[in-house]
N, C-alpha and C positions, 0 to 999 in steps of 0.2 A: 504494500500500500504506500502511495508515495505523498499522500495527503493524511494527517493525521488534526482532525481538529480540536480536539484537547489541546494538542501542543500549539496550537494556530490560536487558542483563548487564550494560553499561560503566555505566551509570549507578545502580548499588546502590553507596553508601556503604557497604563492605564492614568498614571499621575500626567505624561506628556500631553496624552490625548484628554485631560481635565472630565474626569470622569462625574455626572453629576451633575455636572455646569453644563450651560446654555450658550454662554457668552465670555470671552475672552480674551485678553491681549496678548498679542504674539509678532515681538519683531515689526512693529508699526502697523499692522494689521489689527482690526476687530476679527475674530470670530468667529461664527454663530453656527451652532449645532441646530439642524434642523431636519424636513423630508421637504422631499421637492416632486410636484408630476412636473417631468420636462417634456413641452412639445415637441412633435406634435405625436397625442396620442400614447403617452405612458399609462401604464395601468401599475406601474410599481410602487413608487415613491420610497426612494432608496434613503439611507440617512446621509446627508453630506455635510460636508463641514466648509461653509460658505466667509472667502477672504473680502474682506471690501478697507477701503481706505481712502478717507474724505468723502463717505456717501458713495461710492463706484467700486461694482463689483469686480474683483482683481480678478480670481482664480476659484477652484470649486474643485475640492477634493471628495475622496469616500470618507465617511467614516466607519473607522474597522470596530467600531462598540455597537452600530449598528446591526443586530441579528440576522435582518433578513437579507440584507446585503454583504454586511463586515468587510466593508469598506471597498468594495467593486462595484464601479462604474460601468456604464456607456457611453458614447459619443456624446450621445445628448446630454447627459449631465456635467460632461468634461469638459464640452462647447457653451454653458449658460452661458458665460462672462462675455462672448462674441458677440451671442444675441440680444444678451440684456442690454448691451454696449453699442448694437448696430447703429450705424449711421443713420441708414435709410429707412429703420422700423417705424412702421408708421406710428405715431402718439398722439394722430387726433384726425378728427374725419376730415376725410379730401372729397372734392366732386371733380367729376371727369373735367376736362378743360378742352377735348379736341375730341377728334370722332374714336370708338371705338377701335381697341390697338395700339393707337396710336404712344400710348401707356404718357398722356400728357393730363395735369393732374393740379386744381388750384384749391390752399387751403381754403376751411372754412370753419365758422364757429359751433358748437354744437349746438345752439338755439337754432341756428341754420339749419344742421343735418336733421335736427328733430324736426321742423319744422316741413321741409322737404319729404319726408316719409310720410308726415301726415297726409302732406296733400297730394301726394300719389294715391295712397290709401282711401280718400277721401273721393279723388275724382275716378280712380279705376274700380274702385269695388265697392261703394256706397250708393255713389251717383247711378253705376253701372247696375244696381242691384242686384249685387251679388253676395252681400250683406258678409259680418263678418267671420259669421261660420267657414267661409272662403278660404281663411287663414290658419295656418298647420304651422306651430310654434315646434321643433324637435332640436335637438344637438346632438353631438356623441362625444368624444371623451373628452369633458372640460367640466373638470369636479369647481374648478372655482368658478361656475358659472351656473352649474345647477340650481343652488338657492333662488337666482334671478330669471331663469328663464320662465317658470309658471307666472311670477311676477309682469314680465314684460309680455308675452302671451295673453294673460287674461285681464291685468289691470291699463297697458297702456293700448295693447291691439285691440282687445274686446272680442277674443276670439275664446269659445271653451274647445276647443281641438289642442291641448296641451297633452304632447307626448310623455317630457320626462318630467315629472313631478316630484322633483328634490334628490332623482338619483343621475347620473350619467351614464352613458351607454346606451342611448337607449336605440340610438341609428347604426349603431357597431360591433358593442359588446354583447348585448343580450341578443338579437338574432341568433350569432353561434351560439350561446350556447342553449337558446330554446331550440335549434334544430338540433343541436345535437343530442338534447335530450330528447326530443321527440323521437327518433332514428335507431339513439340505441340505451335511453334511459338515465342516460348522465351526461355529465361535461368531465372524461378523465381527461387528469396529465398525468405525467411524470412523477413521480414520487421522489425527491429530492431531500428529505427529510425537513420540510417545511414546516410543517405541521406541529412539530419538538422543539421547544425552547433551547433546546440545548442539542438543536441540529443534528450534524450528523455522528457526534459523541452520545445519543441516543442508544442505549443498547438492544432498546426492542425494535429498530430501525432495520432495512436492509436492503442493501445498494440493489438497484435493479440490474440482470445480468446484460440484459441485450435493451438500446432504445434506439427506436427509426426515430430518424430525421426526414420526415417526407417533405419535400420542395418548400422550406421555409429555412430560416437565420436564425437560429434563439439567440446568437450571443450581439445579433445589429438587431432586431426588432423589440425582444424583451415584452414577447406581447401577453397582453388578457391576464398581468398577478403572475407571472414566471420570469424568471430571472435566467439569464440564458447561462450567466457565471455559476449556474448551482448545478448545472450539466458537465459543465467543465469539471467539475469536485468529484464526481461520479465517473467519469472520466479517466481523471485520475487515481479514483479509490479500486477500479479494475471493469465497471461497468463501459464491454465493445457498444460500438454505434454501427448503423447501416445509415449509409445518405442516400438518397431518393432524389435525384436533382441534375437538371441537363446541366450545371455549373458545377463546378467543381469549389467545393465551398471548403471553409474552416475545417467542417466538420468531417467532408470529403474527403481530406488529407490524411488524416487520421482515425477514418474511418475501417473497420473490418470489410467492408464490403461497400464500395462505390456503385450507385446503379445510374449511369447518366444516360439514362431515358430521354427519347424524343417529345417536345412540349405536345400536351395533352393526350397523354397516352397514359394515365397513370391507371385507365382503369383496368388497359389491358393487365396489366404487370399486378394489379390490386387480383383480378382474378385468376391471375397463374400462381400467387402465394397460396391462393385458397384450394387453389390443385393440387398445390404441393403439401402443404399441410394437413387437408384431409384425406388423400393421399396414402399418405407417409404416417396416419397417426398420432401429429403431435401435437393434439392438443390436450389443453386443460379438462379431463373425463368431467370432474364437479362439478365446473366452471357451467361447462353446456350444458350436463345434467337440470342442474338449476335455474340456469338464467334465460337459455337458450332451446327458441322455438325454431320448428322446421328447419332441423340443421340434417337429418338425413337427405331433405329434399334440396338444400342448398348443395349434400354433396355429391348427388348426384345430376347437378345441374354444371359444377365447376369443373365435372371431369373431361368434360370438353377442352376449357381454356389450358390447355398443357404449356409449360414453358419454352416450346421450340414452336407455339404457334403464338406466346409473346413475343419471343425474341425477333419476329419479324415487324412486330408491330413497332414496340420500342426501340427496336436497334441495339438490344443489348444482348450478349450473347448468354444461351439457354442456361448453362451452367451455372453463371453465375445469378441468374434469377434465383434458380432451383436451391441454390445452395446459402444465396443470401436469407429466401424462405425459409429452409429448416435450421437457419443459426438460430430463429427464434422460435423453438418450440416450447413448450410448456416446461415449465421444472420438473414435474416428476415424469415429461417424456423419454421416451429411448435419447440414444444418441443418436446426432444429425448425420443424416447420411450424404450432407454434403460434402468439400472441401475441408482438408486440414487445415490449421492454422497458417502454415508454411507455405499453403500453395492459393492461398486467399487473395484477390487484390486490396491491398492495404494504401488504397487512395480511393472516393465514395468507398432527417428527419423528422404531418402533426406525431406525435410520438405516440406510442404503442406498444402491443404484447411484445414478447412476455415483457415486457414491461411493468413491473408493479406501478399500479397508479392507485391515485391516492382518492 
């Protein structure tokens, strides 16, 4: 194991990192321990330890007392100080100045901007009688906006069509995961040991053996409450990956089994693991037993889809379908009758079996 996180707690300088405190002085610098959603579109809110001096934000580091991060970053929280700082951010409403395109642009006051929406509002849907039921108030992920979006919706539009009502997500996040519950009963991930205070020094905890990465980025996107740095841990603690992706990503590289599939093919390749696996036997006997309906009839529907009649689809060659399939068979399955270790391509993740998900 080449991650031990006992020794990753003992070893934080806890007095340096001002354990406790809020706020602080350091080397001309203020401070300030906090959680940040950084645009666009965080669902984390990592702890950071935020530098400013004379009012302007310098720098933005992690903080490693932080639990659910412990002190790893993204781009996006490493780049606030660009953005906070940008030149050109707009800080107050503009009106077009030239024809569409044109990207020409003259300020104006906000009694102006308010004013100007009115009377759009007022001569395209009032006048028009189209009354204000017309009007569909929604956002998605901007938790510092939620409190005011029912507000601006129902007290200044005069519209009751108010989608998110004090939560976010409601144009992004909750979609996945009401289809996903509808489809197969829940919204799994990953099991990274998040759920334990005391992470992955948890002893009733246990690294997942095998996790697909199907055609996504966990460690650039960090999407939907996952942390793509908590993959990397797992990673390292002995948990192989499979990547699933015409790029050859992060995860790719380091991957047990690369599968770089031709774009939109993933369902052929989705139905040759189901050949292979039902197949070959290896799945979870309980798991179906229990959970799972018409899976005789599913298996006698996937014995068609073989992986020499994927591999034409996706461009990827059969064996390495067949054998990336039974890397992940159930834990109390046989052994994979695919590839050895040695003869594996060891370049090519939403995540899955056997995957323990939480």
């Amino acid at each position: 194991m080449l991650f031990d996180y006992g020794e990753f707690l003992k070893g934080i300088d806890r007095e340096a990192y001002h354990e406790g405190e809020w706020q602080w002085e350091e080397d001309g610098y203020t401070v300030t321990r906090t959680y940040t959603y950084s645009a666009p579109g965080c669902h984390d809110s990592c702890g950071v330890l935020m530098y400013t001096k004379d009012g302007k934000l310098e720098r933005v580091e992690g903080d490693p007392l932080d639990p659910c991060a412990n002190g790893r970053l993204c781009m996006r929280c490493l780049n606030l100080a660009e953005g906070v700082n940008y030149a050109d951010r707009p800080k107050y409403p503009l009106r077009r100045a030239g024809e569409r395109g044109e990207n020409k642009w003259e300020r104006i006051t906000w009694e102006e901007a308010l004013d100007e929406i009115a009377d759009w509002i007022h001569e395209n849907l009032d006048e028009a009688g189209f009354g204000r039921e017309s009007i569909f108030v929604n956002h998605g992920t901007g938790r510092n906006i939620s409190s005011w979006v029912p507000f601006l919706g129902g007290a200044c539009l005069g519209t009751p069509n108010i989608g998110a009502i004090g939560f976010s997500g409601y144009s992004c996040y909750l979609p996945r995961t009401c289809g996903t519950a509808a489809g197969i009963g829940d919204f799994p991930i990953v099991d990274a040991s998040e759920g334990h205070a005391d992470r992955y020094a948890n002893p009733e905890w246990e690294r997942p053996d095998v996790v697909v990465v199907w055609g996504c980025e966990p460690l650039r996107s960090n999407a939907d409450g996952y942390l793509g740095h908590w993959l990397n841990v797992c990673m390292q603690m002995g948990t192989e990956f499979i990547s699933i992706d015409p790029q050859l990503t992060w995860w790719g590289a380091r991957a047990a089994y690369w599968l770089p599939l031709c774009p939109a093919t993933d369902l052929a390749l989705a139905l040759a693991w189901l050949n292979v696996i039902t197949a070959e036997d290896l799945i979870d006997h309980e798991f179906v037993d229990c959970w799972c309906a018409y899976y005789d009839e599913l298996k006698e529907h996937v014995a068609q889809f073989t992986p020499d009649w994927a591999a034409e689809i996706c461009q990827v060659p059969a064996e390495d379908i067949a054998a990336a399939a039974a890397s992940t068979r159930a834990p109390s399955g046989a052994p994979s009758s695919g590839a050895s270790p040695s003869t594996r391509r060891s370049i090519p993740s939403s995540c899955a079996r056997r995957c323990r998900t939480s």
